[in-house]
Backbone as ProteinMPNN parsed JSONL, in Angstrom:
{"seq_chain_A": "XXXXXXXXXXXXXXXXXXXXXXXXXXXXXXXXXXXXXXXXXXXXXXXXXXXXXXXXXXXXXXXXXXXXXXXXXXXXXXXXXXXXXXXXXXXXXXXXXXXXXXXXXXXXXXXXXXX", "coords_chain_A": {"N_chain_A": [[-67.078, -115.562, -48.429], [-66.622, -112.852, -46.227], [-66.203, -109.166, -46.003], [-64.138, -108.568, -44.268], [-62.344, -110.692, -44.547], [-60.983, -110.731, -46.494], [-58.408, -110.906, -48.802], [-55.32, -110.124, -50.899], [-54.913, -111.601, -52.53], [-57.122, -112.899, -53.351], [-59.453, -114.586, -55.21], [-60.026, -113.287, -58.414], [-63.429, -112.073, -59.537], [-65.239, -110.54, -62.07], [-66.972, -108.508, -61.143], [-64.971, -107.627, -59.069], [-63.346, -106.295, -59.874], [-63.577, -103.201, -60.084], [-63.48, -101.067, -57.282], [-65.871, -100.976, -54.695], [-66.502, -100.301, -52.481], [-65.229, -98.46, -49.882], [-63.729, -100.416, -48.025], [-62.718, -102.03, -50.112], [-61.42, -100.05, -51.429], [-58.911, -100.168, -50.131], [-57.658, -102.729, -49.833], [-56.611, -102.733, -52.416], [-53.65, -102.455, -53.932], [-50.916, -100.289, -53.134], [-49.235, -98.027, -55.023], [-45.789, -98.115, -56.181], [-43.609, -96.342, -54.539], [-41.321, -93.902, -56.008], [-38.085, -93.895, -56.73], [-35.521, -92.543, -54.852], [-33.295, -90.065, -55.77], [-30.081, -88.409, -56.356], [-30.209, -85.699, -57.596], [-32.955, -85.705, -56.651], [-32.132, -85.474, -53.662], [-30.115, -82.841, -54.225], [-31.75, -81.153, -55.109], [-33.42, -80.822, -52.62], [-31.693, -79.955, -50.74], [-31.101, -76.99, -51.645], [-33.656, -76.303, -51.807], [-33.635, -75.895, -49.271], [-31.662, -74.11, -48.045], [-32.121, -71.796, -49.463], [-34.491, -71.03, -47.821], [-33.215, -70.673, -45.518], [-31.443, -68.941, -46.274], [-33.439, -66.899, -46.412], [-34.425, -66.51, -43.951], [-32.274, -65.372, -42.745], [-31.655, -63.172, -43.847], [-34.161, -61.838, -42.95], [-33.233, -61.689, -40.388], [-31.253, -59.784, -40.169], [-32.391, -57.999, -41.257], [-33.762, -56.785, -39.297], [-32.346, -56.435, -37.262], [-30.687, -54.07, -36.935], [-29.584, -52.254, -35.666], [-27.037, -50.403, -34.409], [-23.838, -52.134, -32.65], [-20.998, -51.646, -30.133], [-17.909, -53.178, -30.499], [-15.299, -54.673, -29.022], [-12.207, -56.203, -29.737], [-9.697, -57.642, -28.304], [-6.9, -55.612, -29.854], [-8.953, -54.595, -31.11], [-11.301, -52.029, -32.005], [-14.437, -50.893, -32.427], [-17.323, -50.083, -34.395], [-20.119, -52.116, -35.794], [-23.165, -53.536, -37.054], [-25.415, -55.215, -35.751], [-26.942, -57.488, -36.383], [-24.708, -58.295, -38.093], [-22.349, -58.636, -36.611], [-23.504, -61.308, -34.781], [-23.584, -62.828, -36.576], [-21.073, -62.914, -37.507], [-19.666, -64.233, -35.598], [-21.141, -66.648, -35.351], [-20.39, -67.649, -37.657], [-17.873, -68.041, -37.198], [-17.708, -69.838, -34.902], [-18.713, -72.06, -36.433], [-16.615, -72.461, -38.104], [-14.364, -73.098, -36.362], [-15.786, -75.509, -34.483], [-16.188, -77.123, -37.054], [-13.557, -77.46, -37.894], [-12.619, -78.336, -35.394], [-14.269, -80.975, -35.585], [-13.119, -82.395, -37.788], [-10.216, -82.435, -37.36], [-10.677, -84.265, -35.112], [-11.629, -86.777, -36.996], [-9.95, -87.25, -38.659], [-8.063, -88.094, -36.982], [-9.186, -90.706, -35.66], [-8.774, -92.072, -38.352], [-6.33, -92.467, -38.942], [-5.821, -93.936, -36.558], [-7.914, -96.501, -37.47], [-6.552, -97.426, -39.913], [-3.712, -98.347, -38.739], [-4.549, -100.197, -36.971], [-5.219, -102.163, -39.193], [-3.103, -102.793, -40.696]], "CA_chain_A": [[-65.938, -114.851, -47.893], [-66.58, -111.735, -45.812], [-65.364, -108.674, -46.789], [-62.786, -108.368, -42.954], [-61.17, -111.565, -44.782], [-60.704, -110.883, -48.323], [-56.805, -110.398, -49.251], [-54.911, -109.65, -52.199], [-54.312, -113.189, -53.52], [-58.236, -113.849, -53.801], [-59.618, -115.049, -57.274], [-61.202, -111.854, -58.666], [-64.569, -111.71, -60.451], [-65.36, -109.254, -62.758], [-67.315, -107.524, -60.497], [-64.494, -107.153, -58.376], [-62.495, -104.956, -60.408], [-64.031, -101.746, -59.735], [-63.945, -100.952, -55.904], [-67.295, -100.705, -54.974], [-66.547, -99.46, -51.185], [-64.456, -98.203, -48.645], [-62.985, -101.283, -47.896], [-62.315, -102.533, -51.291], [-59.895, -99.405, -51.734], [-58.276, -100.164, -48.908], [-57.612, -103.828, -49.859], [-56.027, -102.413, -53.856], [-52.291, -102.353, -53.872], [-50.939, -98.931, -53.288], [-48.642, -97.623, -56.343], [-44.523, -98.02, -56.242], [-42.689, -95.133, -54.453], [-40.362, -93.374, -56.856], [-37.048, -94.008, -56.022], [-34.649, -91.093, -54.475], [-31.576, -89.982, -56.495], [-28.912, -87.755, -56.104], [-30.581, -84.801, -57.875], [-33.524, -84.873, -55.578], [-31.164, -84.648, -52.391], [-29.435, -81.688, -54.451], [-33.417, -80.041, -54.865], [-34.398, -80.641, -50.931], [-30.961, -79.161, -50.211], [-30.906, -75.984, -52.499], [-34.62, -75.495, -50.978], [-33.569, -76.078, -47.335], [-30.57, -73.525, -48.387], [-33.32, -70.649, -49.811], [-35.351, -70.951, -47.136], [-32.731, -70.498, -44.31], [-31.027, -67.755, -46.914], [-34.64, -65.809, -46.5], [-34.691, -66.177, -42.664], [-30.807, -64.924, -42.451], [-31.934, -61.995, -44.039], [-34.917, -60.946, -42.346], [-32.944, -61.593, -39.416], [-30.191, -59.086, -40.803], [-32.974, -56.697, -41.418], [-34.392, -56.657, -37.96], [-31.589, -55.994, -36.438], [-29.675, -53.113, -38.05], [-28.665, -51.458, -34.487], [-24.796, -50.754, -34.155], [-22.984, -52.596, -30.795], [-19.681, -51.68, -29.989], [-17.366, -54.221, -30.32], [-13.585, -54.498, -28.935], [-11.408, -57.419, -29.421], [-7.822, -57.221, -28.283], [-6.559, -54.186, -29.454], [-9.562, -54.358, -32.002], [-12.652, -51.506, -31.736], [-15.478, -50.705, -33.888], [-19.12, -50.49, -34.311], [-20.723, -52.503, -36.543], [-24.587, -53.658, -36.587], [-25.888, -56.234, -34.361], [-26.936, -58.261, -37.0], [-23.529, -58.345, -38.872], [-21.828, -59.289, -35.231], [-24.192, -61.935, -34.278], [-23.191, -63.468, -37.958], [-19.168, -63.025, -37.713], [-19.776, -64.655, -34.486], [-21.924, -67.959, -35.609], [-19.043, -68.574, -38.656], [-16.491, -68.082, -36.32], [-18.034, -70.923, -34.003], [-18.965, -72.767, -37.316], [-15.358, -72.755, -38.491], [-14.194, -74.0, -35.265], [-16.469, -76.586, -34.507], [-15.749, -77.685, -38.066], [-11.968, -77.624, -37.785], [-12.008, -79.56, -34.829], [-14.364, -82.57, -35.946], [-12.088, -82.229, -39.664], [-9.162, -83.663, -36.834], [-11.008, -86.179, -34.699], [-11.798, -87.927, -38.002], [-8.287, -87.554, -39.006], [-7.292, -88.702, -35.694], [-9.649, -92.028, -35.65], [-8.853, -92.534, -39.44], [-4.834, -92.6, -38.603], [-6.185, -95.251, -35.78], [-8.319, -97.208, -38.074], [-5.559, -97.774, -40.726], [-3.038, -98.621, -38.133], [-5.731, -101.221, -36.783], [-5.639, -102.872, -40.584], [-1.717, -103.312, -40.707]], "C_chain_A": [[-66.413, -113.46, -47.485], [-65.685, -110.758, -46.289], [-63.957, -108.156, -45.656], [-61.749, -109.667, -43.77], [-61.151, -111.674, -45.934], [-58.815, -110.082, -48.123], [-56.462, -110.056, -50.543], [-54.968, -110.673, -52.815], [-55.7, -113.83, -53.56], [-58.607, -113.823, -54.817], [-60.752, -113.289, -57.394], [-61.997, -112.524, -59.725], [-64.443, -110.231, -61.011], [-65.868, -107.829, -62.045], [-66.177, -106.676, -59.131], [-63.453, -106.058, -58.651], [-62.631, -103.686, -60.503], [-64.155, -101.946, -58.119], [-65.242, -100.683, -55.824], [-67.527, -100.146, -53.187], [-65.303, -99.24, -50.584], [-63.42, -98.973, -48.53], [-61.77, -101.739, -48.777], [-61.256, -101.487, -51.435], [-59.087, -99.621, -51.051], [-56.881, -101.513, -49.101], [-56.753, -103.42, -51.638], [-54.338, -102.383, -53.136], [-51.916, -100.583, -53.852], [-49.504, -98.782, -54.391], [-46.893, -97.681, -55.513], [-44.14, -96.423, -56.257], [-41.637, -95.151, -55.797], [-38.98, -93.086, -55.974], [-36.262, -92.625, -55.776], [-33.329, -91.097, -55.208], [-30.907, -88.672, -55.986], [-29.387, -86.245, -56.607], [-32.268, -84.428, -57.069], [-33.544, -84.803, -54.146], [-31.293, -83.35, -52.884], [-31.149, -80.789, -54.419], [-33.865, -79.767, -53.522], [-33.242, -79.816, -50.741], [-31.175, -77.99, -50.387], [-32.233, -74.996, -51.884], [-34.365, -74.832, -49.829], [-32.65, -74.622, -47.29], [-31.153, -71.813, -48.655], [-33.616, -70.303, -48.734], [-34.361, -70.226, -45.815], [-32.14, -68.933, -45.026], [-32.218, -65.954, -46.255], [-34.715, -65.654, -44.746], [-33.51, -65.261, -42.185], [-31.202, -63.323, -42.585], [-32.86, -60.71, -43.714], [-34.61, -60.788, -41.23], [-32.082, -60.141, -39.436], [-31.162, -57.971, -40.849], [-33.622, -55.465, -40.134], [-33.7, -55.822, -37.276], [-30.465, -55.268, -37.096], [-29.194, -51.813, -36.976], [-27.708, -51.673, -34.671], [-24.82, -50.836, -32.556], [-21.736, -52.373, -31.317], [-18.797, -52.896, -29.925], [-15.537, -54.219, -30.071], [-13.314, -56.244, -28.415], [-10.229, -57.434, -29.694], [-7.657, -55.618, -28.2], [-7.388, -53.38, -30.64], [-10.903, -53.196, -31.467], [-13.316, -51.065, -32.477], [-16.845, -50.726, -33.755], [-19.35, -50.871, -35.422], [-22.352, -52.952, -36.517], [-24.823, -54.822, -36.517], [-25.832, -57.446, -34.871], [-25.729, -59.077, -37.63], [-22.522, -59.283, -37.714], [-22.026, -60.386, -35.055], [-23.365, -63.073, -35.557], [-21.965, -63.765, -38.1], [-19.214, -64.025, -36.592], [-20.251, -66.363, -35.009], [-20.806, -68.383, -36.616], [-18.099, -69.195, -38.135], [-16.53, -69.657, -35.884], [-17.944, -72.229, -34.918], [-17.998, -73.499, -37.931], [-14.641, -73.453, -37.054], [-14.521, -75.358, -34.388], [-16.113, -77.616, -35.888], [-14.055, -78.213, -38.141], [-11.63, -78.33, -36.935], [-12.578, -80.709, -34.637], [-13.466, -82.908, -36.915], [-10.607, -83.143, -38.397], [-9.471, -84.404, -36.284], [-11.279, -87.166, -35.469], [-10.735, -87.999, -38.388], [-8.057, -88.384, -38.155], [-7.895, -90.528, -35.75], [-9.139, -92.553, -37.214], [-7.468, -93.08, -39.576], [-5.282, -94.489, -37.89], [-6.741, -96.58, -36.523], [-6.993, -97.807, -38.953], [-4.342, -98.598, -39.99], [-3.182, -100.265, -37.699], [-5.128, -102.21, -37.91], [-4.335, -103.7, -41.016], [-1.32, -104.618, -40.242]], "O_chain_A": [[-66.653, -112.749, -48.461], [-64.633, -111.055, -46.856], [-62.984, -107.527, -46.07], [-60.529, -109.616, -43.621], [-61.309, -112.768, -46.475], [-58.345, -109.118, -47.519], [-57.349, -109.684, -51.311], [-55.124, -110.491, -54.022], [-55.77, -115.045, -53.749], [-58.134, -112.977, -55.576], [-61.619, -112.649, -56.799], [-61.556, -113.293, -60.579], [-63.853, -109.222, -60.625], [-65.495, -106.665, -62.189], [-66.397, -105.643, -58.498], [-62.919, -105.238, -57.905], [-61.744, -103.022, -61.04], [-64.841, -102.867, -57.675], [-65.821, -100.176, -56.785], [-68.589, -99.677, -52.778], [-64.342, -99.949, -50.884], [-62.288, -98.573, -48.805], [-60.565, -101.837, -48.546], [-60.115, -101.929, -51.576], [-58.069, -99.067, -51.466], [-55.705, -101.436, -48.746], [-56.126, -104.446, -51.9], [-54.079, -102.294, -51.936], [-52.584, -99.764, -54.483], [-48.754, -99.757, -54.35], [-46.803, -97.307, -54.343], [-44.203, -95.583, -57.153], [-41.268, -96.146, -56.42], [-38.808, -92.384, -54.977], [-36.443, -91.683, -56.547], [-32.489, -91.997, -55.204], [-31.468, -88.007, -55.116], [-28.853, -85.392, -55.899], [-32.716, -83.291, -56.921], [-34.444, -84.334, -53.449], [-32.157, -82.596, -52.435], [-31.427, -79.885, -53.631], [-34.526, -78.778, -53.207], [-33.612, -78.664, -50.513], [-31.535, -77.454, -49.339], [-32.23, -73.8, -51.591], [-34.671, -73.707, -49.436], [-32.994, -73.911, -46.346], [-30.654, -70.829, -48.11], [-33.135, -69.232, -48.364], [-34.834, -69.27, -45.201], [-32.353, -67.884, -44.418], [-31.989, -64.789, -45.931], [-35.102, -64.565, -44.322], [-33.73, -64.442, -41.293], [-31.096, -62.468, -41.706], [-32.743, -59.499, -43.898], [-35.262, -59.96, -40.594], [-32.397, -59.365, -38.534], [-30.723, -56.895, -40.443], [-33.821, -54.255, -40.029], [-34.086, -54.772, -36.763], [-29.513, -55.788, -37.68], [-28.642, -50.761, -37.298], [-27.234, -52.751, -35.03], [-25.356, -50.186, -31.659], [-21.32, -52.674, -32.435], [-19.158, -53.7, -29.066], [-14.721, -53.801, -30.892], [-13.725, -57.026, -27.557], [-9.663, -57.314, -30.78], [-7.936, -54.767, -27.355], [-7.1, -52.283, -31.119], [-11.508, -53.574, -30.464], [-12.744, -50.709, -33.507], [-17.416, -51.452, -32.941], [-18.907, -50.164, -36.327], [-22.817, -52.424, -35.506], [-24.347, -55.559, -37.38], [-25.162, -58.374, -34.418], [-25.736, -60.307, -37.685], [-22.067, -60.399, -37.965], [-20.988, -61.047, -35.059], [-22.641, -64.009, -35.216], [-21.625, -64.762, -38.737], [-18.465, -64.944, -36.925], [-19.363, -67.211, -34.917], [-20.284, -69.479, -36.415], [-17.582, -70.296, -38.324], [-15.751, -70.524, -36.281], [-17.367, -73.251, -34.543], [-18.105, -74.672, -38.289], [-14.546, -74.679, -37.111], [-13.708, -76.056, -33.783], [-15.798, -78.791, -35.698], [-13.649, -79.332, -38.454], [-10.637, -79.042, -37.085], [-12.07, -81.558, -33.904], [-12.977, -84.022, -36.725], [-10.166, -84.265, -38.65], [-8.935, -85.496, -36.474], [-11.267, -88.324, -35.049], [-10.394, -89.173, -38.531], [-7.816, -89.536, -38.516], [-7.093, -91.456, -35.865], [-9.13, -93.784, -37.213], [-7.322, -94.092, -40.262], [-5.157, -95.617, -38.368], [-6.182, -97.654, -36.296], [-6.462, -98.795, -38.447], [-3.935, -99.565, -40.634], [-2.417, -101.206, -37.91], [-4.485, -103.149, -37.44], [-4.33, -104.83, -41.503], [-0.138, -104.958, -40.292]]}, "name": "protein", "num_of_chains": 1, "seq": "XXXXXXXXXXXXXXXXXXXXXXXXXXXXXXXXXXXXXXXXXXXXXXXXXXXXXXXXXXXXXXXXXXXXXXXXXXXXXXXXXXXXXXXXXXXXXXXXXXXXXXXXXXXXXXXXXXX"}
């Protein structure tokens, strides 16, 4: 038996129980992933969460110019950074608020559907 056609299911000799090349590791079983749970989501999140925390802030640091800002019969200077930030929630909350009713809206539909 060559060693291009040796598989897992061939009779082992003694000698075959130590790899003895290249190949032979190749041809070993590789070890059982560790399954994913719910606490290491919550760890990748909490990282992912840090990490963006630390960019927010050097962004925040960067930019510590004051822009004028008037909305309505609102006016004020605040700094650039701070703006840029009221601004992205704003969008964040809005965008959010109006997928929060198209899933309402299809979920009404669905149920209706089921009747």
């Amino acid at each position: 038996m060559s060693v291009l056609h040796r598989t897992r299911n061939a009779p082992k000799t003694p000698a075959a129980d130590t790899p003895s090349s290249a190949v032979d590791e190749l041809v070993t079983p590789l070890p059982t992933r560790v399954p994913r749970t719910r606490i290491s989501g919550a760890w990748l999140g909490i990282c992912v969460t840090v990490i963006s925390f630390v960019v927010l802030i050097v962004f925040m640091l960067q930019n510590t110019g004051s822009v004028a800002i008037n909305f309505l019969w609102l006016n004020g200077s605040v700094p650039l950074a701070l703006a840029l930030f009221i601004a992205a929630v704003a969008a964040a909350v809005l965008a959010t608020s109006i997928g929060a009713a198209r899933m309402t809206q299809l979920r009404r539909l669905v149920r209706r559907g089921k009747d």
